[in-house]
N, C-alpha and C positions, 0 to 999 in steps of 0.2 A: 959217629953219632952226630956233629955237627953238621954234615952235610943232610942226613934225614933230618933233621930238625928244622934244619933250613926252608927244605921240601915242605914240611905240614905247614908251617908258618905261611910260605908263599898260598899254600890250598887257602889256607884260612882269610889268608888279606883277599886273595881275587875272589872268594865268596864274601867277606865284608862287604868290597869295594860292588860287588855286585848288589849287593841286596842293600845298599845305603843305609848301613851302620851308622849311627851316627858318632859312638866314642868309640877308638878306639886304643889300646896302651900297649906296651910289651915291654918289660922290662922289672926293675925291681921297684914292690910296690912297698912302699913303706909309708908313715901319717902325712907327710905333705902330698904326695902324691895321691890317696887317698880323699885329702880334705876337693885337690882340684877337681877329681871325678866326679865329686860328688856334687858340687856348685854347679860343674860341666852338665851333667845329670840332671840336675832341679831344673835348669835354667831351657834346657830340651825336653822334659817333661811335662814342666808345668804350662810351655805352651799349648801340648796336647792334649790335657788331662787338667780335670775340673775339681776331680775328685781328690779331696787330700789327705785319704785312708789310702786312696792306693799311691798317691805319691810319695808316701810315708811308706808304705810297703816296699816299692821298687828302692829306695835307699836305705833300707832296712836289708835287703838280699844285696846289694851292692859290699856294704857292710861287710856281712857276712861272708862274703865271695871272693873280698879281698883280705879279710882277716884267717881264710881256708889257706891263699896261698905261701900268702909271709910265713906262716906258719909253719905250712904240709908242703913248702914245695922241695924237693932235695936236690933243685940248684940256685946255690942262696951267695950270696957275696961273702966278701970279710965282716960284716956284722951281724952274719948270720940270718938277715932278710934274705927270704923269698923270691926270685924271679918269676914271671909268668905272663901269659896273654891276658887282655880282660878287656869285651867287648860291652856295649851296652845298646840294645838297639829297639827298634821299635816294628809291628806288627799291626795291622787293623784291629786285631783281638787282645792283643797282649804285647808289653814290655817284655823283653828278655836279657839275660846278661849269660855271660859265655867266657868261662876262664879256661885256662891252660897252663900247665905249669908239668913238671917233669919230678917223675916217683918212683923207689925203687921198686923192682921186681916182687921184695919180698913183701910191698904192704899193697899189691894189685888183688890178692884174692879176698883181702880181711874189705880192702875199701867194695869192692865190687859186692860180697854180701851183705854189706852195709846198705847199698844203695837198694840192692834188690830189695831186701830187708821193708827199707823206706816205703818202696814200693807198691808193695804187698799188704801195706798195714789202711785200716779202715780210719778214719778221723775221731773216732772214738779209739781206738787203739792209738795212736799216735799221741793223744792228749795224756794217755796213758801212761806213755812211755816218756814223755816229755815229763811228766809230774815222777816217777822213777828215775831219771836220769839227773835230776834237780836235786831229791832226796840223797839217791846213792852215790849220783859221779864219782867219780876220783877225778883230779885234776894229772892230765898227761904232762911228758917232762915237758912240753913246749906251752903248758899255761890253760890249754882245752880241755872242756868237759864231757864233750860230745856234743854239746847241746846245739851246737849253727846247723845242720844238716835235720835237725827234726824238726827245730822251729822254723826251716825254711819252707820245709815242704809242708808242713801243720797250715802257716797262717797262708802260703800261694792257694794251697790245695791241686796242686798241679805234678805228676810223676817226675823225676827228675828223667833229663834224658842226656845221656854219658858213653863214652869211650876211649877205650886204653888201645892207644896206637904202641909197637912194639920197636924200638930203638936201638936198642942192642940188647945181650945177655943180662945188664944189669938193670935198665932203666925201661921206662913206659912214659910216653905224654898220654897224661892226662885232661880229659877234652869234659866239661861238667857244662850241661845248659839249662837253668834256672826261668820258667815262665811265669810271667803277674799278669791275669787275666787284666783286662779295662774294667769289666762289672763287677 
């Protein structure tokens, strides 16, 4: 596993490095690390963006992105945080951020029709679901409601775009890309 792992990380940095990412992290992300992204973020963002509904947007899915993998990633240290990739980069059209982080086998088909799920739904339907998911969540054992992946895709308005690279019998990286229009 570690040597494929090795492999997708290498794809991922020489396409970073190619398309000038500007953040980029691997490792375990827990609130300090966190708090740096996201000053790192403001401070590269708010040179290119005037607007401060979407600057507040793209650290609002930052947020979100990194509280996905502390969470969901299932290779996490002895304090039981999360490891994972997290890229933050920028587009003529759009902010995007780009995590990675590593999940068992058995929660690839529940996530994948989750996401399709996301997908498929209408903006009315989503607000839907987001006002149900408020009302009825249950809170999962790791503290989540469901609610970061409807509100991400709700307020982007942008399809998520995603892949599960296969690592061995037990494991999958997982590859999630989050887009924040500029308009």
């Amino acid at each position: 596993m570690d040597k494929d792992l090795i492999f997708i990380q290498t794809i991922l940095s020489d396409e970073m490095v190619a398309n000038g990412f500007p953040v980029v992290y691997k490792g375990k992300l827990n609130h300090e690390i966190l708090k740096l992204f996201t000053s790192m973020a403001e401070a590269k963002v708010s040179k290119g963006c005037t607007n401060i509904s979407i600057r507040r947007l793209v650290f609002h899915v930052i947020v979100e992105c990194v509280q996905n993998i502390t969470r969901h990633s299932d290779d996490f240290d002895e304090d039981g945080i999360g490891n994972g990739i997290f890229v933050v980069g920028e587009r003529k059209e759009y902010y995007y951020i780009i995590t990675g982080n590593i999940i068992k086998s058995s929660k690839v088909q529940k996530l994948e029709q989750r996401l399709e799920q996301l997908n498929s739904l209408t903006d009315n339907e989503l607000l839907k679901l987001h006002k149900a998911q408020m009302l009825q969540g249950e809170l999962s054992e790791k503290g989540g409601a469901g609610l970061g992946l409807i509100d991400m895709i709700r307020k982007t308005g942008e399809k998520y775009i995603y892949q599960f690279l296969k690592l061995d019998m037990e494991n999958y990286f997982f590859i999630l890309k989050v887009t924040v229009p500029k308009t």
